[in-house]
C-alpha positions, 0 to 999 in steps of 0.5 A: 521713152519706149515701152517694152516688156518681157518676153518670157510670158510668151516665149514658154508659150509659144517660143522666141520667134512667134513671141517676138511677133505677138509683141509687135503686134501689141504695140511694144516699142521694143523688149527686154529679152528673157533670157532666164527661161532657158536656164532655169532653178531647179529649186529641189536639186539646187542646180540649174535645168535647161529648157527641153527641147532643142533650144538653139539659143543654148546651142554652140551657134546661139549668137548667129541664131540671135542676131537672126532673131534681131534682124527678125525684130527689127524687121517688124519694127520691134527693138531690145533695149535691155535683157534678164540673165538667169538667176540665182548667182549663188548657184555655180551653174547658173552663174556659168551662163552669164556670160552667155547672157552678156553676148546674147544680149549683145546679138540682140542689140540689147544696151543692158542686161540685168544681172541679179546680185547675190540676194545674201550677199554684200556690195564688196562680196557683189562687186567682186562677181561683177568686176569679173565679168566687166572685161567680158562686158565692155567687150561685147558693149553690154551694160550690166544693171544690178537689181534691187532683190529681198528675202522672206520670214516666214516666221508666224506674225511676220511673214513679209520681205526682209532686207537682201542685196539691194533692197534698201536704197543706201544699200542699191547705191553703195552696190553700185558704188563698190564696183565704180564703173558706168558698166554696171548701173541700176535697174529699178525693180518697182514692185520688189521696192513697194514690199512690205518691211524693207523700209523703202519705196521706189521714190526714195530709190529714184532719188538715192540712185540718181544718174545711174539708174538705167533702167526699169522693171514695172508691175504692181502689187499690194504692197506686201508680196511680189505679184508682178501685177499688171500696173493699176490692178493692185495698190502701188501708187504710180503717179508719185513714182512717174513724177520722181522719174521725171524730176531725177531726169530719168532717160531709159524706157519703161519696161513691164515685168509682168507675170502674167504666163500664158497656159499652154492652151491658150490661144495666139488671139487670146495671146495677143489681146492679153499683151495689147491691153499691157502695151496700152497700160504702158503707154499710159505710164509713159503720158503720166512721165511725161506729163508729171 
């Protein structure tokens, strides 16, 4: 089982190349390539921005400047096993990219992208987006994962998760079900599992996805809101969870999702202290795997 983590906390920092380095540093196996930063919401106008700058992943040459970046990776002996395409799907021009997303993944010799589902959305209404981009994908040899999402009531006296595509187990699997296909798998978000009032928990997941659950997205929370904490900092119980991996036969990597985005002035050793400490977390998570 590797370890690996997402980029985005570094890149916004400090760009791809240098945030490749500073988690080979770390002592990641590999990582799951950001790719959501570059194509972001823009929440007030409800469209899709673009980094500024000039980002040449967004560029007409962004799969040679990928497969640079691979050979980069590798070189310092750092892997891609899974990538995060932008998102919300609901919105046109953030959809348009998904495609990109698939064959940036691809040039990063990434197996999987994870790929939101449409958090109001049905598995029928799911499916149809991702049997669309299944030609797309098998062509380029990248696995698509969809993921376990929620929604919010703010309404005073509740104020916690309500039910999304994917946020209850049955629902997970009859999204993955509806498409029928080994391109589309699961990727298991642990802390969007442990929240208050979708009526699961990443246990019963494990159990109800079986084989096609692929792959993972690990932080910890207070088993109400979406913290994307680093694991053992807050209240999700990761020892019952390791153990349900181990007996469902779980065979990908455990990748960290955490939110823990550098300030701008933060410093390249500050940087990577901070990213050793979440490497070290994740090898105690891989021993208590192994070991349950």
């Amino acid at each position: 089982m590797k370890t690996s983590m997402n980029l985005s906390c570094a890149l916004r920092r400090f760009g791809l190349e240098k945030a490749i380095e500073l988690h080979a540093k770390a002592g990641f196996d590999a990582i799951d390539f950001s790719l959501h930063p570059f194509v972001d919401m823009d929440w007030q106008n409800n469209c899709a921005k673009l980094m500024p700058g000039e980002q040449p992943i967004l560029g007409d040459g962004f799969v040679d400047y990928v497969k640079g970046l691979r050979k980069y990776a590798e070189s310092l002996g750092l892997t891609c096993n899974q990538s995060h395409a932008p998102f919300p799907v609901r919105v046109p021009q953030i959809r348009a990219y998904l495609k990109w997303a698939i064959e940036a993944t691809g040039a990063m010799g990434g197996e999987y992208v994870i790929i939101h589902p449409d958090n109001d959305a049905d598995a029928a209404a799911n499916a149809e987006m991702y049997r669309e981009l299944l030609p797309f994908a098998k062509e380029k040899g990248v696995k698509m994962a969809t993921e376990n999402m929620w929604n919010w009531d703010y309404t005073p006296g509740v104020d916690h998760a309500v039910p999304a595509a994917c946020s209850h187990h049955e629902d997970f699997l009859a999204h993955v079900e509806a498409v029928g296909d080994d391109y589309l798998v699961a990727c298991l978000d642990i802390g969007h599992a442990e929240m208050k009032g979708l009526d699961t928990d990443s246990v019963r997941m494990i159990k109800t996805l079986g084989p096609h659950l692929k792959c993972l997205h690990v932080h910890d929370n207070d088993k109400w809101h979406d913290s994307h904490a680093e694991p053992f900092t807050m209240d999700v119980d990761f020892g019952p969870i390791m153990k349900a991996l181990k007996e469902a036969g779980y065979q990908g990597d455990l990748t960290l999702e955490v939110d823990s985005e550098f300030d701008m002035d933060v410093t390249e050793e500050e940087a990577l202290a901070k990213l050793t400490h979440l490497a070290n977390v994740a090898k105690k998570l891989v021993k208590m795997f192994e070991e349950a």
